[in-house]
C-alpha positions as CSV (number, residue, x, y, z in Angstrom):
1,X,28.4,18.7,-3.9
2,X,24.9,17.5,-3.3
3,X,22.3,17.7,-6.0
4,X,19.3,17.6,-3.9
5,X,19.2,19.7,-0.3
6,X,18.1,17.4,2.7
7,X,14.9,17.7,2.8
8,X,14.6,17.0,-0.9
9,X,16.5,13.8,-0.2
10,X,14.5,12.4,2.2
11,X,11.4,12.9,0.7
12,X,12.7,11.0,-1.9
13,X,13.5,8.2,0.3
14,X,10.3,8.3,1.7
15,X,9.0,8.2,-1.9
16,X,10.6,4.5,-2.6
17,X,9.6,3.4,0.5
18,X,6.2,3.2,-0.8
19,X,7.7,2.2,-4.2
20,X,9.2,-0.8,-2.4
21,X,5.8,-2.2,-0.9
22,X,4.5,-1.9,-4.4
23,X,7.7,-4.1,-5.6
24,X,7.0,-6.5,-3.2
25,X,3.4,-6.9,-3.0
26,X,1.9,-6.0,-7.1
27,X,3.5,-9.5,-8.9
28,X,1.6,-11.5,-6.2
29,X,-1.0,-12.5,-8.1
30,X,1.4,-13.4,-11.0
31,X,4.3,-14.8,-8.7
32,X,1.9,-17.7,-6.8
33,X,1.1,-19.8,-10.1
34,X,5.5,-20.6,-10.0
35,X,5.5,-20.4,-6.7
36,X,3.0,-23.3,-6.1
37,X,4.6,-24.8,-9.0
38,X,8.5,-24.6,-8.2
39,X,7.0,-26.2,-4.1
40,X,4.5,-28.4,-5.1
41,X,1.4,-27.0,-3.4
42,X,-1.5,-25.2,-4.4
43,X,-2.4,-22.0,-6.0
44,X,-4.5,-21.0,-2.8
45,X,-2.2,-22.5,-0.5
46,X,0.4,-20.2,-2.2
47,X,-2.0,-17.0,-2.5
48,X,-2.3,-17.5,1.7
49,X,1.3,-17.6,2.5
50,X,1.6,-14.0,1.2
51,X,0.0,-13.8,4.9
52,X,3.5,-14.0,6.3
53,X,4.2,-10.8,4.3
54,X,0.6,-9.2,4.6
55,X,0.8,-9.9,8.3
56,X,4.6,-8.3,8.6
57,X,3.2,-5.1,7.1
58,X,0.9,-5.4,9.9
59,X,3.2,-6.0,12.7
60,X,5.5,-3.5,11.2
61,X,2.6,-0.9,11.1
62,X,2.4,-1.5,14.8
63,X,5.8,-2.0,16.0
64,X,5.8,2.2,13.9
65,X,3.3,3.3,16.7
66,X,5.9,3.4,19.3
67,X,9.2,2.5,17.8
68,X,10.0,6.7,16.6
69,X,9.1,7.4,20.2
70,X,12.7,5.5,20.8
71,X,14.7,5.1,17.9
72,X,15.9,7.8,15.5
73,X,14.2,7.7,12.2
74,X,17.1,7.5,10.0
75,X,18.3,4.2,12.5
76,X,14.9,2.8,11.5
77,X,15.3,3.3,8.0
78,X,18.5,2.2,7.2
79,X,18.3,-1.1,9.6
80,X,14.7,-1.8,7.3
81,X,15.8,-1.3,4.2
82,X,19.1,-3.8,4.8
83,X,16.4,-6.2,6.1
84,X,14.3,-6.2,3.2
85,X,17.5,-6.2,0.4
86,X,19.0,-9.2,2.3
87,X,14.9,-10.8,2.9
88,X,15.1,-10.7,-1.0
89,X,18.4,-12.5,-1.7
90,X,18.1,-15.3,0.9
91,X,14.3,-16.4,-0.9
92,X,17.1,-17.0,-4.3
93,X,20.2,-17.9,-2.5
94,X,18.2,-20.3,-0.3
95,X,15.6,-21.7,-1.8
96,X,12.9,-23.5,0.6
97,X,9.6,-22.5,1.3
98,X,10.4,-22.0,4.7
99,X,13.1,-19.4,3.6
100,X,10.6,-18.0,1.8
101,X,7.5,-17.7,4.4
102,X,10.4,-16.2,6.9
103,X,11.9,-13.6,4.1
104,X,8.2,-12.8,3.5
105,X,7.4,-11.9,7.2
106,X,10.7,-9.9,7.2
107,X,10.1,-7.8,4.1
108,X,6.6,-7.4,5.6
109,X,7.7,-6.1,8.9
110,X,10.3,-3.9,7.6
111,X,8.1,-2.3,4.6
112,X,5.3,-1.9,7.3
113,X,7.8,0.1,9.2
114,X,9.0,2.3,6.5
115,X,5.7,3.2,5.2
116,X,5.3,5.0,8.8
117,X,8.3,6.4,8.7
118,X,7.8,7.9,5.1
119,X,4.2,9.7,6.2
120,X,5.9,10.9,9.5
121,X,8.8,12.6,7.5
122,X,6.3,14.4,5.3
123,X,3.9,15.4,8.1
124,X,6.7,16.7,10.0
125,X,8.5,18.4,7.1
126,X,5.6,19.8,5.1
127,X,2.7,22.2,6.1
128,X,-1.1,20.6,5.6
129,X,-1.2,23.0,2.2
130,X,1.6,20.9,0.4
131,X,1.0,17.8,3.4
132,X,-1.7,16.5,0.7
133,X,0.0,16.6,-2.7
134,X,3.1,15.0,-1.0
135,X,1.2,11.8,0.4
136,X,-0.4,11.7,-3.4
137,X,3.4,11.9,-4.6
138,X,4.0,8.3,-2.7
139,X,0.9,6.6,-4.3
140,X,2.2,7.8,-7.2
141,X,5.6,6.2,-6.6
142,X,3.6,3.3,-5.3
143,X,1.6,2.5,-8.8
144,X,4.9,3.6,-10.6
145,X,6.1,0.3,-8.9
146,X,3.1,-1.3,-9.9
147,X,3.0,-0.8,-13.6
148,X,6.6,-1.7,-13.5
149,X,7.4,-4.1,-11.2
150,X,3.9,-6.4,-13.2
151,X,4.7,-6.1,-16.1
152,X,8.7,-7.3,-15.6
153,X,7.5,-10.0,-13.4
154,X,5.3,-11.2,-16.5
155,X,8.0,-11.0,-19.0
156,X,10.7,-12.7,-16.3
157,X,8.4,-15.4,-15.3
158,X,7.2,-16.0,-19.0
159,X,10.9,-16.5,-20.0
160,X,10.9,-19.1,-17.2
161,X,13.4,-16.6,-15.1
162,X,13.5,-18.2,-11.6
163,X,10.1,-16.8,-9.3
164,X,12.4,-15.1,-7.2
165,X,13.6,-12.3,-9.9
166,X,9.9,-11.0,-8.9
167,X,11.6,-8.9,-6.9
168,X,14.5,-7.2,-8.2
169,X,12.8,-4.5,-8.4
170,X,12.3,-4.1,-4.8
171,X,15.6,-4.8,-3.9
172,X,17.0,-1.7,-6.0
173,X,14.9,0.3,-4.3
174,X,15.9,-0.6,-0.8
175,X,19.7,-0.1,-1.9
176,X,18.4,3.2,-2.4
177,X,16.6,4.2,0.6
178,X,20.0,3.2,2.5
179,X,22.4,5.4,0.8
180,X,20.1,8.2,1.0
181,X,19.4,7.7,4.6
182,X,22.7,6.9,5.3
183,X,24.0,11.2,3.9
184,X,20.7,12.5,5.3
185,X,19.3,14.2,8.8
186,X,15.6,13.2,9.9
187,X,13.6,15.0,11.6
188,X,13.5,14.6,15.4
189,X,10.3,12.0,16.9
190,X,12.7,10.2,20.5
191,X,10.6,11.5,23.5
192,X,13.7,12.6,24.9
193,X,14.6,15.1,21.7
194,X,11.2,17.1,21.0
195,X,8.4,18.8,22.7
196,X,6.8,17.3,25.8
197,X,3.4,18.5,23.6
198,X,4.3,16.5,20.6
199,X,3.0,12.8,21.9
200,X,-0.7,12.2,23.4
201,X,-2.4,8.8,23.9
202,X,-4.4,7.4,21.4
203,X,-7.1,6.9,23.5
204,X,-7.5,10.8,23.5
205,X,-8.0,11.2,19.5
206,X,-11.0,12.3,18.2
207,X,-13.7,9.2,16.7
208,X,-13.4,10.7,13.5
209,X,-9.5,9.6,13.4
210,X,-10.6,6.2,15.0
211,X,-13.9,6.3,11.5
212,X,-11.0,7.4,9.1
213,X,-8.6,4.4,10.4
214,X,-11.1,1.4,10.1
215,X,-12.2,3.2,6.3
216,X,-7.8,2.9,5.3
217,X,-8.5,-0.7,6.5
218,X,-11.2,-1.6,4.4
219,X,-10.0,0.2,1.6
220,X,-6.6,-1.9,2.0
221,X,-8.7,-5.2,1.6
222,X,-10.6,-4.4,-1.1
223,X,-7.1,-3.1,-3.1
224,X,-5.2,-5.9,-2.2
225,X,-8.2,-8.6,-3.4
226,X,-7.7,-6.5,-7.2
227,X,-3.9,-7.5,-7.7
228,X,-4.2,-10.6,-5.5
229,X,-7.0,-12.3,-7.9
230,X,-8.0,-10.3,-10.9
231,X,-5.1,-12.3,-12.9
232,X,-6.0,-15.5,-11.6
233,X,-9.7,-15.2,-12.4
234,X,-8.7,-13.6,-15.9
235,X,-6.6,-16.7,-16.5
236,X,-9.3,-19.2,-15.2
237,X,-12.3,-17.2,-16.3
238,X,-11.3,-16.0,-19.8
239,X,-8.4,-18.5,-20.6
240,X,-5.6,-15.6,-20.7
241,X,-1.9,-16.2,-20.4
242,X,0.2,-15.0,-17.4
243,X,1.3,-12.3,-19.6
244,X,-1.9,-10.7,-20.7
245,X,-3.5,-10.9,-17.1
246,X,-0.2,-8.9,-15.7
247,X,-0.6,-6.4,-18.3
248,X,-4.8,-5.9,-17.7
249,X,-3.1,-5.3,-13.5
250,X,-0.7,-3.2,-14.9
251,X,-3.5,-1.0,-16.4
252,X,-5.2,-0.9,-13.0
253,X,-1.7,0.8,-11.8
254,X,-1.3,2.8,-15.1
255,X,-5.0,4.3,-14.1
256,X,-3.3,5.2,-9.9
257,X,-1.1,6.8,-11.7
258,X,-2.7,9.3,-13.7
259,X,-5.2,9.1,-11.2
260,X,-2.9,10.4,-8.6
261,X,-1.6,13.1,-11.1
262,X,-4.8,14.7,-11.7
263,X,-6.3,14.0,-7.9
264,X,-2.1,16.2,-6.7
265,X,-3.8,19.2,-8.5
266,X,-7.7,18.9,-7.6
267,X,-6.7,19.0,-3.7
268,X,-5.2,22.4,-4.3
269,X,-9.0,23.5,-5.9
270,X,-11.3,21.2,-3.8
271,X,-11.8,20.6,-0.5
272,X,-10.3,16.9,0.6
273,X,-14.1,16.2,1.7
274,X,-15.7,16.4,-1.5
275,X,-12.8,14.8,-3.2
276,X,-12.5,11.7,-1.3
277,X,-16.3,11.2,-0.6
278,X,-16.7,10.8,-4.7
279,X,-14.1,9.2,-5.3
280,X,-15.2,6.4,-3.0
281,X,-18.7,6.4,-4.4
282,X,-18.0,6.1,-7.7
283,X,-15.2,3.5,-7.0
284,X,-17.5,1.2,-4.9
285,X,-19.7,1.3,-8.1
286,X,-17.1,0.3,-10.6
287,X,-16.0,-2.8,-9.0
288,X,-18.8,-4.6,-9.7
289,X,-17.5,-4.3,-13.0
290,X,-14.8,-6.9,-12.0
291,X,-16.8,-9.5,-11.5
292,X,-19.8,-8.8,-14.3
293,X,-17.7,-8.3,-17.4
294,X,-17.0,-11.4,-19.7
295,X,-14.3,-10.5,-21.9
296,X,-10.4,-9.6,-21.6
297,X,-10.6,-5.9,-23.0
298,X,-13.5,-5.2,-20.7
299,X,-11.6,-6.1,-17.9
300,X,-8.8,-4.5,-19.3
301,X,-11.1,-1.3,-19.6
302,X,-12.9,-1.6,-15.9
303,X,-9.3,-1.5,-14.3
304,X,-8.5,1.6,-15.9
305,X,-11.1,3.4,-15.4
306,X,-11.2,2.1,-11.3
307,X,-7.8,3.0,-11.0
308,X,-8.3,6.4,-12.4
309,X,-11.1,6.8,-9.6
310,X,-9.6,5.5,-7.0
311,X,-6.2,7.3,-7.9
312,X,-4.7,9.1,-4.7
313,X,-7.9,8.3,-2.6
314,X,-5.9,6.2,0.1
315,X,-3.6,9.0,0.6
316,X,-6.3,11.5,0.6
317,X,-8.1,9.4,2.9
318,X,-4.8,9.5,5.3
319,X,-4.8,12.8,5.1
320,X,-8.3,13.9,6.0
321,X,-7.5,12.2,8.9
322,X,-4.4,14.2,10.0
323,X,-6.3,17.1,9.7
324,X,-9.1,16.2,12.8
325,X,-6.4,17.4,14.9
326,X,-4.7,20.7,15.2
327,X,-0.8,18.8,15.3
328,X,-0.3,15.1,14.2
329,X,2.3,13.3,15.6
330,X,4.7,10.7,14.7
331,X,2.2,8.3,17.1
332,X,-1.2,9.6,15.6
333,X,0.0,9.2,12.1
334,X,1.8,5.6,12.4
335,X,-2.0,4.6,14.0
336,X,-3.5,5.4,11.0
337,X,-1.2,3.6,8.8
338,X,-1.7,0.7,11.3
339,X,-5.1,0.4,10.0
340,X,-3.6,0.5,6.1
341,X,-1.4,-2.8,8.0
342,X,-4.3,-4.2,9.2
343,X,-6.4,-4.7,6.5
344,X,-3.4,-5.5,4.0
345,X,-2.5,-8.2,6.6
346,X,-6.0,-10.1,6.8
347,X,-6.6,-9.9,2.7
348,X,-4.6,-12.5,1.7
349,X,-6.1,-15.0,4.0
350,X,-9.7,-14.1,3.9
351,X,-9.8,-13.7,0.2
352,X,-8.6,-17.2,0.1
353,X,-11.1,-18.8,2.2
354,X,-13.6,-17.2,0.0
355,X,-12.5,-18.2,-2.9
356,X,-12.0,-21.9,-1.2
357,X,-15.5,-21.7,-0.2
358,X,-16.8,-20.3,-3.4
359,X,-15.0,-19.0,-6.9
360,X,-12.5,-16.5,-8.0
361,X,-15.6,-14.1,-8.6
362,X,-16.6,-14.2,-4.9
363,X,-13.3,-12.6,-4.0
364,X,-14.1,-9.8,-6.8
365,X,-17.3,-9.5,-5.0
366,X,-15.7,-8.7,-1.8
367,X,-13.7,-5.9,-3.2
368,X,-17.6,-3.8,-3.8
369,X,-18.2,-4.8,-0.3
370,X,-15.2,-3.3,0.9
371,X,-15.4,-0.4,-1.0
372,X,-18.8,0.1,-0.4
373,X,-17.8,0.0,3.6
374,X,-15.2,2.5,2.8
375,X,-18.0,5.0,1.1
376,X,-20.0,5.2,4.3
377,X,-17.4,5.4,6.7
378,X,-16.1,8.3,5.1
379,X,-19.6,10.0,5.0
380,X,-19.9,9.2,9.0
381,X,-16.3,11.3,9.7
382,X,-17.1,13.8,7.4
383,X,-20.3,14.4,9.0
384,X,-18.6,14.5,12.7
385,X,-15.9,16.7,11.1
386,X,-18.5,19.2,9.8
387,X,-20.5,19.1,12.6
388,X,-17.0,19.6,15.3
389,X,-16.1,23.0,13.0
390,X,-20.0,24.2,12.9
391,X,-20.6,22.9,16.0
């Protein structure tokens, strides 16, 4: 007898997929002090090789854009999530650096992958009423992870528990995702099993989608820089343990969380617009709090607070976007999240050479630049938008 019906199931699984990337990518910041300790190399030399993961989720993001057109989605998921659970037990079992880089790229490709296929399974299975609340449902699966996957890394890695142990978090998860997927049916995206009108070239979206895309990748850099250096600069800047600087991230998450909570309900009041334009605004204002405040429980505070703002603005963000057409498809939604792949790919790696060229703070200063990017590129496709449905 099955608790949940099918469709309940694999929304689930879809769910942890975005729990999963949160597992794997939220103890970065904590993870590269052992790291760089346990090979001998340094912090930002560590910091950069999260590239190899960073730059899977971008190939993975891409590789989504045409693999549903060929594979069945519950193929994809299964073979990802065995990927990732056996990525995560070769960077113990192994133990080299080049293990590591490779397992990185791995989980990377395969998370990238099943963050597509997670948004595809809701779009296909859920009107654009509910289609909203859903993809706020995975951000708030995704700071669940965060809260909880920080704040374990800090106590493991503070207990001197090998870096590694990071990530058994993720690797739950993944178990998961495969027995789901493994008693489930997904919906149909091969060429060959649904309507010829269901796949269109990209090249024939509207520029709004094309606006909405380069705003997810922007928005991705600036998120990533938060996690990836706020407990470094906390420990350098304000002398703070490993401990205290993963729980002042795990407030950031804490603040998604609720943020995505009360941001499930407002889109059933408020029109997505509205919502995200404000939420961006305001957001691109309270960064500069990051890099401006001088003491541990205002940092503590200003993460909150931004992660209250920013709380389900990625997925509402997404999902403005499916809405400037009448049908999205498996192709036009895995585009989007491309973009999400894209800038989480190129963080890691710029953010570095900043804070090689400059300080810690210059990377905090590049989040308000990215999310000030973000504010006026969602003005510019909500101005197209308005003017395409007045027009």
């Amino acid at each position: 007898m099955q608790i949940f019906g099918n469709d309940n199931r694999i929304t689930l699984g879809s769910f942890l997929a975005y729990f999963v990337m949160s597992a794997v990518i939220s103890p970065l910041g904590l993870v590269s002090g052992p790291i760089a300790e346990h090979f001998d190399i340094s912090i930002t030399t560590a910091t950069a090789a999260f590239t190899y993961l960073t730059s899977g989720v971008f190939v993975g993001a891409l590789i989504a854009v045409f693999i549903f057109d060929h594979l069945k989605l519950k193929q994809v998921v299964i073979g990802c999530a065995l990927i990732i659970c056996l990525s995560i037990y070769a960077m113990y079992a192994l133990d080299s650096f080049a293990v590591f880089a490779a397992a990185q790229a791995l989980i990377g490709v395969s998370c990238g992958i099943e963050l597509s296929a997670a948004a595809v399974v809701i779009a296909k299975i859920y009107d654009e009423k509910l289609r909203a609340s859903m993809l706020l449902l995975t951000d708030s699966f995704y700071s669940m992870a965060g809260i909880i996957s920080t704040m374990l890394a800090g106590v493991l890695l503070a207990r001197q528990f090998h870096w590694s142990s990071a990530y058994l978090l993720a690797f739950a998860a993944s178990l998961v995702i495969a027995v789901i997927a493994f008693s489930a049916k997904y919906p149909a995206t091969r060429i060959q099993d649904t309507e010829p009108g269901d796949h269109y070239a990209i090249r024939d979206l509207p520029a709004g989608v094309h606006i909405i895309g380069l705003a997810m990748l922007l928005y991705m850099a600036g998120f990533v820089s938060i996690y990836s250096w706020v407990p470094n600069y906390a420990q350098a800047s304000m002398a703070l343990s490993a401990e205290t600087s993963s729980e002042i991230v795990s407030r950031f998450f804490l603040g998604l969380f609720i943020g995505q909570l009360i941001m499930f309900f407002l889109v059933l009041k408020f029109a997505l617009r509205t919502l995200i334009t404000i939420g961006a605004g305001l957001a691109a204002l309270l960064t500069v709090s990051l890099w401006t405040v001088t003491t541990s429980s205002q940092l503590e505070l200003a993460m909150l607070i931004l992660g209250l703002l920013t709380g389900g603005l990625f997925k509402t963000i997404l999902t403005f976007g499916t809405t400037l057409v009448r049908d999205p498809s498996p192709k036009m939604v895995s585009y989007l999240i491309f973009y999400s792949g894209l800038g989480t790919a190129i963080t890691p790696f710029i953010s570095s050479l900043i804070v090689e060229k400059s300080n810690m703070a210059a990377a905090l200063q590049f989040v308000t630049v990215c999310y000030a990017l973000t504010f006026v590129l969602i003005l510019a496709a909500s101005k197209r938008s308005w003017k395409s449905s007045h027009g």
